[in-house]
C-alpha positions in Angstrom: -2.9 2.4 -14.5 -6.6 2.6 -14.3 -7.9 5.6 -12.9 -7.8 7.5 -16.6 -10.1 4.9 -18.1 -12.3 5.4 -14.7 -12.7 8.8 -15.4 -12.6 8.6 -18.9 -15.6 6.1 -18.7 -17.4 8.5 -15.9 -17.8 11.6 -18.5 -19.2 9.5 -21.0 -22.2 9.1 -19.2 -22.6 13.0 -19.5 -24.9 14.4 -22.5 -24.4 16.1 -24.9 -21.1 13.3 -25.2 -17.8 15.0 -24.5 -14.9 13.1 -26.6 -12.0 11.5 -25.8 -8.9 11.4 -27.3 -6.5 8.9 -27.6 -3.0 9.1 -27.4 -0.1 7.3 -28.5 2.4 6.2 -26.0 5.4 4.9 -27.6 8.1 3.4 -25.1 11.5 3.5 -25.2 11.8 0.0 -25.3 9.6 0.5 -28.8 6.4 -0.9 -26.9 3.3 1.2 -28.1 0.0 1.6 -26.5 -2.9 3.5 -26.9 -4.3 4.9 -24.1 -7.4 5.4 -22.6 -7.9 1.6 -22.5 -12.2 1.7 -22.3 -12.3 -1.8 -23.3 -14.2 -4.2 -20.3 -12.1 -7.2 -19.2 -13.6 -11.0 -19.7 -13.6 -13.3 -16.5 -15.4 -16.3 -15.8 -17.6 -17.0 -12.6 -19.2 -20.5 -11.1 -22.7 -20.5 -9.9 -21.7 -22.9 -7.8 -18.9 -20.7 -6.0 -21.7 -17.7 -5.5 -24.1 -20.2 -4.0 -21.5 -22.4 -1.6 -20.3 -18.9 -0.2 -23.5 -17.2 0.0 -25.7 -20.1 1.4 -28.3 -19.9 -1.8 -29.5 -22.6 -4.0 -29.3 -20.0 -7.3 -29.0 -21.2 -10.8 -26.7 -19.9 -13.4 -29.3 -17.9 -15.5 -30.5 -16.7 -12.0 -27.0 -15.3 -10.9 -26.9 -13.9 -14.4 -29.6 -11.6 -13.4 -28.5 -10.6 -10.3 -25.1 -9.9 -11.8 -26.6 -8.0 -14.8 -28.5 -5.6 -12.0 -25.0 -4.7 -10.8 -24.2 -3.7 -14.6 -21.5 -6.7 -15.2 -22.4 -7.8 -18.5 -22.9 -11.6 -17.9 -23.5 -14.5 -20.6 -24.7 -18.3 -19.6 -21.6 -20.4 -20.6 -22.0 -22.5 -23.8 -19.7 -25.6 -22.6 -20.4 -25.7 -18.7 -23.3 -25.4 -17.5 -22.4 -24.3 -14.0 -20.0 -21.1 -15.8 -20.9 -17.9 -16.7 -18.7 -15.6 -18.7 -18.8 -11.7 -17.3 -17.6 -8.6 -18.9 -16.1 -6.2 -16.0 -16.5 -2.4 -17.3 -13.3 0.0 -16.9 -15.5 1.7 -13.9 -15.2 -1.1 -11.9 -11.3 -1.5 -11.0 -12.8 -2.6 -7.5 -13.5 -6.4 -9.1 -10.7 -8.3 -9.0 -11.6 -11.8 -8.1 -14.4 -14.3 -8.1 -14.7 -13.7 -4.9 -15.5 -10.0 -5.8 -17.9 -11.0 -8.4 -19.6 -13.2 -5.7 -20.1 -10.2 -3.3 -21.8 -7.9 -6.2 -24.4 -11.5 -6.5 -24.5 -11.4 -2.7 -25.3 -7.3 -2.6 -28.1 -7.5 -6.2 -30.0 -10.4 -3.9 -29.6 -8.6 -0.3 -27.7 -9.3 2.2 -30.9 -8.7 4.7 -32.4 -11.9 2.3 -28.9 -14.0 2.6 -29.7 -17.1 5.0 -28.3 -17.2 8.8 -25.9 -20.3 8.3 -23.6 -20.9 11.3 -19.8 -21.7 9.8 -18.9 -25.6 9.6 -15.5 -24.5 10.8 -14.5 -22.6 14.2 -11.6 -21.0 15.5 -10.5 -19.1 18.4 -9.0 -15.9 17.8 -6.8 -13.5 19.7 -4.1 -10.7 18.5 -0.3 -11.2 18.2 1.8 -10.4 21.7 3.3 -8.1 19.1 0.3 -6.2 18.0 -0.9 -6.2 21.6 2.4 -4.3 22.6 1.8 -2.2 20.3 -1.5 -1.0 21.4 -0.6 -0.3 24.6 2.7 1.6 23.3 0.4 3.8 20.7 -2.2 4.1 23.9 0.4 5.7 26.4 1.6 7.7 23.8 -1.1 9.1 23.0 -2.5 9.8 26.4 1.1 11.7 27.0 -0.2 14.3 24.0 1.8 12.4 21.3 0.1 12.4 17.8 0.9 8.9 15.9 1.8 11.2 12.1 3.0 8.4 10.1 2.2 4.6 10.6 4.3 2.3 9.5 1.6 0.7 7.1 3.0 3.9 4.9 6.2 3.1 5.0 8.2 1.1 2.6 10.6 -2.2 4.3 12.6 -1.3 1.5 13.1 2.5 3.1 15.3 3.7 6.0 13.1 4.0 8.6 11.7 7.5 8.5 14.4 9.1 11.3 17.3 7.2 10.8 20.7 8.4 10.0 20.4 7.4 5.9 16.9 9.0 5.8 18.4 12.8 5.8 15.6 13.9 8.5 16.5 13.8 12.1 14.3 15.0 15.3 15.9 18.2 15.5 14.4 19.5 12.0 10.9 19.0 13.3 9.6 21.3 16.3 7.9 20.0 18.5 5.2 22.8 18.3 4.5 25.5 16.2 5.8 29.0 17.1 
């Protein structure tokens, strides 16, 4: 869980400096761990990856600045050339992949500045006949005064679906408007 060391690391910008303590979490199965975790996590980018998907011609120390202006401690590689080794801070639970890392490079040089390339591949895109149906569906309801309260992208597969019989709610224990 992250979102302690996020706000952990937040009030540490504050002055004076407020403390934290730590805590011992001993597990039943005798696992311990301190906790807050503040430490940064160590992943490794490519210069080559930030340039083929943003359309630059950067090199590595060059990508280390623009990744150092988006406060991800950054250091050259010492055995590829091409590598650079970044430290991602506990604030940052948004970077999970290289290809995040690649959008913070992307966003420190402007996108305004990135090149108009046109994409060596093409496709043609249209929806499912399945999410088409449902649009309509969620369209009519909603022009009959229906309000859509819970989609389904909240809703476990593992659950019952919300009003069936092993789901101990049925239609009758919610009015239809307030009286």
């Amino acid at each position: 869980m992250r979102t302690i060391p996020i706000v952990d690391a937040f009030y540490l910008t504050e002055i004076p400096l407020p403390s934290i303590e730590p805590v011992k979490i001993i597990y039943p199965d005798g696992r311990v761990v301190i906790s807050p975790d503040l430490s940064s996590r160590q992943t490794q980018t490519h210069a080559s990856y930030i340039n083929a998907c943003t359309g630059l011609n950067l090199s590595a120390p060059q990508v280390r600045d623009l990744l150092e202006r988006m406060s991800l401690r950054t250091e050259l590689s010492p055995g590829d050339a091409d590598a650079l080794n970044v430290s991602i801070p506990p604030t940052r639970p948004d970077i999970l992949h290289e290809c995040d890392i690649m959008e913070d490079a992307a966003i420190a040089y402007g996108y305004n500045r990135l090149p108009d390339i046109f994409p060596a591949t093409s496709t043609v895109a249209q929806p499912l006949a399945v999410n088409k149906l449902s649009d309509i569906i969620r369209h009519e309801w909603a022009y009959a005064g229906w309000v859509e309260v819970l989609p389904l992208i909240l809703v476990s597969h593992l659950s019952p679906p919300p009003f069936s019989p092993g789901a101990g709610a049925s239609l009758t224990s919610f009015p239809a408007s307030p009286s």
